[in-house]
C-alpha positions in Angstrom: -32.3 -56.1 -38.1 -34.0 -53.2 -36.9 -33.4 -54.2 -33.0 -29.8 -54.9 -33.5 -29.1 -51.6 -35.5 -31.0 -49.7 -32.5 -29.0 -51.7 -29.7 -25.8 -50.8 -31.7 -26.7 -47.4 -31.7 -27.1 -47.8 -27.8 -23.7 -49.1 -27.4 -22.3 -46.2 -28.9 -24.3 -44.0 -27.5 -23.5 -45.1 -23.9 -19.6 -45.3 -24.6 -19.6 -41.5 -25.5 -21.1 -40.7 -22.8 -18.9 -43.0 -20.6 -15.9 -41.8 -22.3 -13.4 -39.0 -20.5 -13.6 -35.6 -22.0 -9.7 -34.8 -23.7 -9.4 -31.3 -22.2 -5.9 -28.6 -21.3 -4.5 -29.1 -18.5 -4.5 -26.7 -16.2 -1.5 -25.7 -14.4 -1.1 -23.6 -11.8 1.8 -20.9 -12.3 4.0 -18.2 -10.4 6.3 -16.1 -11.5 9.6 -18.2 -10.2 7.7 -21.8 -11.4 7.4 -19.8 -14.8 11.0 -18.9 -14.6 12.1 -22.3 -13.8 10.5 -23.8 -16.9 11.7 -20.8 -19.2 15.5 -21.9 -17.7 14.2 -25.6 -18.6 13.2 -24.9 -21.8 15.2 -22.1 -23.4 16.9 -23.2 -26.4 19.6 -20.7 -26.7 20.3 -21.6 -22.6 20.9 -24.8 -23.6 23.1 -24.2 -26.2 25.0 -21.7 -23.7 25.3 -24.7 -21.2 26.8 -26.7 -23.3 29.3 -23.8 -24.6 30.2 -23.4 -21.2 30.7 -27.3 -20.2 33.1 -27.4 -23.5 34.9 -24.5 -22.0 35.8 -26.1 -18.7 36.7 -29.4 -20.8 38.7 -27.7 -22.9 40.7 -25.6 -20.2 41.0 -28.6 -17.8 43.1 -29.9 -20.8 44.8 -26.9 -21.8 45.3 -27.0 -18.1 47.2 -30.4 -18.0 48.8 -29.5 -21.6 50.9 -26.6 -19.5 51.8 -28.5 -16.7 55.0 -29.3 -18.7 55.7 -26.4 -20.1 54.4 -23.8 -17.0 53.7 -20.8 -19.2 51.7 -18.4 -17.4 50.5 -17.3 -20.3 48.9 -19.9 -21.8 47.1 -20.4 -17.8 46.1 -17.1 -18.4 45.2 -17.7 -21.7 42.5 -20.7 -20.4 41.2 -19.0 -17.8 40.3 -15.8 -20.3 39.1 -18.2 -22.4 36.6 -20.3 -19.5 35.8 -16.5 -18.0 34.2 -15.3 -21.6 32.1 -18.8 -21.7 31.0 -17.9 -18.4 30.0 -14.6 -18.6 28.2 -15.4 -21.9 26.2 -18.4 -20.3 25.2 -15.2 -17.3 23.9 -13.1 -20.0 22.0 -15.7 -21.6 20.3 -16.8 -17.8 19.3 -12.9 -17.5 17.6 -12.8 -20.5 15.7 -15.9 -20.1 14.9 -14.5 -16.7 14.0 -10.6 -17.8 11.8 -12.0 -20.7 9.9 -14.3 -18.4 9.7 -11.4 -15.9 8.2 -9.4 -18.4 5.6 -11.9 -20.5 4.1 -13.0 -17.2 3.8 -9.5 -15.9 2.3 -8.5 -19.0 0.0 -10.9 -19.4 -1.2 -11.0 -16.0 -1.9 -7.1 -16.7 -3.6 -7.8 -19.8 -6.0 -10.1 -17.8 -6.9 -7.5 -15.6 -7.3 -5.3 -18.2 -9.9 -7.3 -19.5 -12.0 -6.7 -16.7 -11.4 -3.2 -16.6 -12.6 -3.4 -20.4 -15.8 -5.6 -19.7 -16.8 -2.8 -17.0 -17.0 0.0 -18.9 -19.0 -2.2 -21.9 -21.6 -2.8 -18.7 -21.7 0.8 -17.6 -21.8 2.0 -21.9 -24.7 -0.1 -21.9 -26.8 1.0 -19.4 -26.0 4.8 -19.9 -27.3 4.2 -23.5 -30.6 2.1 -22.3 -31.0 5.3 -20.2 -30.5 7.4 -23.9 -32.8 5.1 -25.3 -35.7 5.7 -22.4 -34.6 9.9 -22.7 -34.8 10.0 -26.5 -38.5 8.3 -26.0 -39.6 10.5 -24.1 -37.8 13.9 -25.9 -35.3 14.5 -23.0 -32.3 13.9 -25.6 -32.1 14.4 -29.4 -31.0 11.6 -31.7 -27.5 12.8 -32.1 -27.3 12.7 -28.4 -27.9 9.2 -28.6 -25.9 8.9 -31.5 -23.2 9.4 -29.5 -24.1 7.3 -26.4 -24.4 4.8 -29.2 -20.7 5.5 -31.0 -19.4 5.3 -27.4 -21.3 1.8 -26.7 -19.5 0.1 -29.9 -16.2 1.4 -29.0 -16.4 0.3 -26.0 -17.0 -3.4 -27.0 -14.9 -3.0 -30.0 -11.7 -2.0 -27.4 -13.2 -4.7 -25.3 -12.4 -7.6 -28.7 -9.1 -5.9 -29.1 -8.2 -6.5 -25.6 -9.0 -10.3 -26.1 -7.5 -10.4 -29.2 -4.2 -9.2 -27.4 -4.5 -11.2 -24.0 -4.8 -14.9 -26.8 -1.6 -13.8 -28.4 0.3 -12.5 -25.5 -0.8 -16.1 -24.2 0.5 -18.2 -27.2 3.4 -16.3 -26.8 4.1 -17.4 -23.1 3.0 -20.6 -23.6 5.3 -21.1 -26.4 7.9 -19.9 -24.3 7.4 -22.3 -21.3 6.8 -25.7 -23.7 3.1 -25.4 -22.7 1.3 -26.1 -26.0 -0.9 -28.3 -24.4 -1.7 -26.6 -20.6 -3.7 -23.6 -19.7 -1.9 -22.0 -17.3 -3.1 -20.0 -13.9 -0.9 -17.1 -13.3 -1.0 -16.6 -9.4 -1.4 -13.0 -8.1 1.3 -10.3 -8.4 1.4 -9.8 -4.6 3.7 -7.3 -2.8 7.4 -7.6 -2.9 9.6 -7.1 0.5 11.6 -4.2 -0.8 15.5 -5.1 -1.2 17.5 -3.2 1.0 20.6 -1.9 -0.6 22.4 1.1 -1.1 24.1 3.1 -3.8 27.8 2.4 -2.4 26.8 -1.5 -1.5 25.8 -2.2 -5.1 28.8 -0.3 -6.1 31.4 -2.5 -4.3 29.5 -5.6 -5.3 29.4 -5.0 -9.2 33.4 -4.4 -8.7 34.0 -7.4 -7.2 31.9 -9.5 -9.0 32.2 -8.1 -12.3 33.4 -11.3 -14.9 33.8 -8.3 -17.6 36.3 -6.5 -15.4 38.3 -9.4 -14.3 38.4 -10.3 -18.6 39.7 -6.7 -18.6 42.1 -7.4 -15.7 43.2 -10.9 -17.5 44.0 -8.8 -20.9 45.8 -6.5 -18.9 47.9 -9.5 -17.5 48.9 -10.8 -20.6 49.9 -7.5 -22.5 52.2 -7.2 -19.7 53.5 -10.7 -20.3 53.4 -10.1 -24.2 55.5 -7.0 -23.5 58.4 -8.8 -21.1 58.8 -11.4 -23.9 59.5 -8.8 -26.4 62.6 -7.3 -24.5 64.6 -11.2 -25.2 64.8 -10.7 -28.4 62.1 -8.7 -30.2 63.0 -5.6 -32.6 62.6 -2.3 -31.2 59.4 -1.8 -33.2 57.8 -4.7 -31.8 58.6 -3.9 -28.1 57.2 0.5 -28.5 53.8 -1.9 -29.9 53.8 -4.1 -27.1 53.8 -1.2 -25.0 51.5 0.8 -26.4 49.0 -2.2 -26.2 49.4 -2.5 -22.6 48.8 1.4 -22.2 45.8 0.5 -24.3 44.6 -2.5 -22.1 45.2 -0.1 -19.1 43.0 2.4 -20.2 40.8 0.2 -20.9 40.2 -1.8 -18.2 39.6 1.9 -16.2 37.0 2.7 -18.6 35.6 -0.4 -18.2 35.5 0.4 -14.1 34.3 3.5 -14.8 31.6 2.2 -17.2 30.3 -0.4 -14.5 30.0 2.4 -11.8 28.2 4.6 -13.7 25.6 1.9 -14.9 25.6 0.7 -11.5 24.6 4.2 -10.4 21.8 4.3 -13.2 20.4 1.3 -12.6 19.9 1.9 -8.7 18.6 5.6 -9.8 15.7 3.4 -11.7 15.0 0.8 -8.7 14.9 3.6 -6.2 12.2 5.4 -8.5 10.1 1.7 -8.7 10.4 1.7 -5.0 8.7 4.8 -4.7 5.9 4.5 -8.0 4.9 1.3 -6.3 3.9 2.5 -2.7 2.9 5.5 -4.2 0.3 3.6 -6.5 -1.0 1.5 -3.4 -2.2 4.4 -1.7 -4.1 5.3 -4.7 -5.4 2.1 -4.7 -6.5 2.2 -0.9 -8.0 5.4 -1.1 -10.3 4.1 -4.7 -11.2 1.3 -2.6 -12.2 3.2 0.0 -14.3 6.0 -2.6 -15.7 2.3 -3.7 -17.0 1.4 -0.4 -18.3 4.2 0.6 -20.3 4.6 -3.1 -21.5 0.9 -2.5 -23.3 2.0 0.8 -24.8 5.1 -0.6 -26.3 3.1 -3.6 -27.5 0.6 -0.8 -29.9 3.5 0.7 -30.8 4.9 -2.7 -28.7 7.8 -3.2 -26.7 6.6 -5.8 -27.5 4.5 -9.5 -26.1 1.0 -10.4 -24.1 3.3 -13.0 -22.6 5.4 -10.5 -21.3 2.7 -8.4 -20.1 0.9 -12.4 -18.0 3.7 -12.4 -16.2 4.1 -9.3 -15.6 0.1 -9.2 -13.9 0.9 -12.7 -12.0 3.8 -11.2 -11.0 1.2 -8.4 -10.1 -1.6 -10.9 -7.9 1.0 -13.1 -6.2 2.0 -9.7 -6.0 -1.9 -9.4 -4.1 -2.0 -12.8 -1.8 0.9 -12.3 -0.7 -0.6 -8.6 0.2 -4.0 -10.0 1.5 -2.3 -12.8 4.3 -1.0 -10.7 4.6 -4.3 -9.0 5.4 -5.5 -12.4 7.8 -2.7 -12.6 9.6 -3.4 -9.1 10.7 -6.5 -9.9 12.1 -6.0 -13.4 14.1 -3.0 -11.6 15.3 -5.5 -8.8 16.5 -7.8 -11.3 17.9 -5.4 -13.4 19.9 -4.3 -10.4 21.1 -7.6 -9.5 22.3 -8.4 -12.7 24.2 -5.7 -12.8 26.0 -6.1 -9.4 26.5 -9.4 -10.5 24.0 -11.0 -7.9 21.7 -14.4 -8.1 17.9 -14.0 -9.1 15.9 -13.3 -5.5 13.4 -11.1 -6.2 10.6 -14.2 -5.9 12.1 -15.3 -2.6 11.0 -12.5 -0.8 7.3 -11.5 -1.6 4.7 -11.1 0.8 0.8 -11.2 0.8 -0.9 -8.1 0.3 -2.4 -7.8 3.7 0.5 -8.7 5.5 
């Protein structure tokens, strides 16, 4: 009984080892792959999509409905109709897209971060072994290392916080994507090509692409038909309203120009300033790395301490953060500008490695 209880035991022994371990999968991610599974996924996109395929049903058939009666405005009135469906389904793409944008960037940042944070608990804890070895030997008093100690703990207690952040922010994108059961691998926010654009080309486009001021120019179109139908046989009353309301939609559909140019003009304002943070930050960045370099070689003869060179790497890691933090920046502010002109989503398309 004994020998078959032990061989059992064996058995079972032997199958969990055999047995594959049930782990995440890992999946590789950049920021366009993370925005084509956000467009996948997006719940509210998919209700927009089908809004917007019930729209083109429904004015295909309005559509063939008019062909026997040929109002213009009832055509009018479809196409209005199709145009709003439209540009809701747009806005709904740009915030799937801007959210994306931003939780990748973000968490990507917090990652880095994390290091940053780790850094300065290594450096904390060697400047407060080196209290410890000064209070021993009565170079420091013990509120001196009091302190060193107070600054230890709140460096490891920023240090948790920081984790604590980077799990959420990464449930959060997860949940997002439909990843509940992959770890994802955010790839590197490398250098963008800058867009080339100016203020009067992004002007011209928004006009002409506008779907809000061709609504505005549809409305205008059917106040004016509203107001000839009134002069057959509508009381003099009716026909003063009429006009009015297509004073009203003239005005209107001006302020609406005017509106577009002026965000237009913002908007670039903004992306011109990201253009500039960013290269701006990269020369920090190259000069910390060099300050780093030069620090590792003097440490290398013995001029310098293992703290010493802790802190400039920090320094160059921070430098790290703010740079890629105004990567981050950059390509919200191109998005944000080709929304707004009424442009596709290319700000992935054109990145290039950092030591191109």
């Amino acid at each position: 009984m004994r020998k078959l209880l032990n061989c059992i035991a064996l058995i079972i022994l032997v199958m969990s080892v055999s047995l594959p371990v049930v782990s995440a999968e890992v999946k590789n991610l950049d920021l366009e792959s993370a925005i084509n599974i956000a467009k996948e996924q997006n719940l509210e996109l998919k209700l927009a999509t089908l809004n917007l395929e019930k729209a083109k049903l429904e004015y295909q058939k309005k559509k063939a409905n008019n062909l026997l009666n040929q109002s213009r405005y009832s055509e009018l009135q479809a196409e209005y109709n199709l145009n709003v469906a439209e540009n809701t389904y747009q806005n709904t793409i740009n915030t799937v897209i801007n959210n994306t944008i931003q939780q990748y960037t973000k968490l990507w940042l917090y990652n880095l971060d994390l290091e940053v944070k780790e850094k300065k608990v290594e450096v904390e804890k060697f400047l407060l072994e080196e209290a410890k070895a000064q209070y021993e030997i009565g170079d420091i008093g013990s509120v001196d290392l009091l302190e060193q100690e107070n600054t230890y703990k709140d460096a490891e207690f920023a240090l948790e916080t920081a984790r604590d952040d980077y799990q959420q922010n990464l449930r959060e994108f997860k949940t997002t994507l439909g990843l509940t059961e992959t770890e994802p691998v955010l790839a590197d926010l490398k250098h963008p090509e800058v867009w080339q654009i100016t203020e009067k080309e992004a002007i011209n486009a928004a006009l002409e692409n506008s779907i809000e001021l061709q609504l505005k120019g549809e409305e205008l179109e059917l106040a004016r038909i509203d107001l000839e139908r009134t002069k057959v046989s509508s009381a003099e009353l009716d026909k003063e309203l009429k006009k009015i309301a297509l004073e009203l939609s003239q005005v209107d559909k001006e302020k609406t120009k005017e509106d577009i140019i002026n965000s237009v003009q913002e908007t670039y304002y903004q992306f011109k300033q990201a253009v500039k943070n960013m290269g701006l930050k990269k020369e920090r960045l190259t000069e910390a790395q060099e300050k780093y370099r030069l620090v590792q070689k003097q440490y290398e003869i013995g001029l310098l301490t293992i703290t010493d060179v802790l802190q400039y790497e920090i320094n160059m890691l921070q430098a790290e953060y703010e740079y890629k933090n105004a990567i981050a920046s950059y390509y919200l502010e191109e998005q944000s500008l080709r929304q707004t002109i009424g442009l596709q989503s290319e700000v992935f398309a054109n990145e290039i490695s950092e030591d191109e």
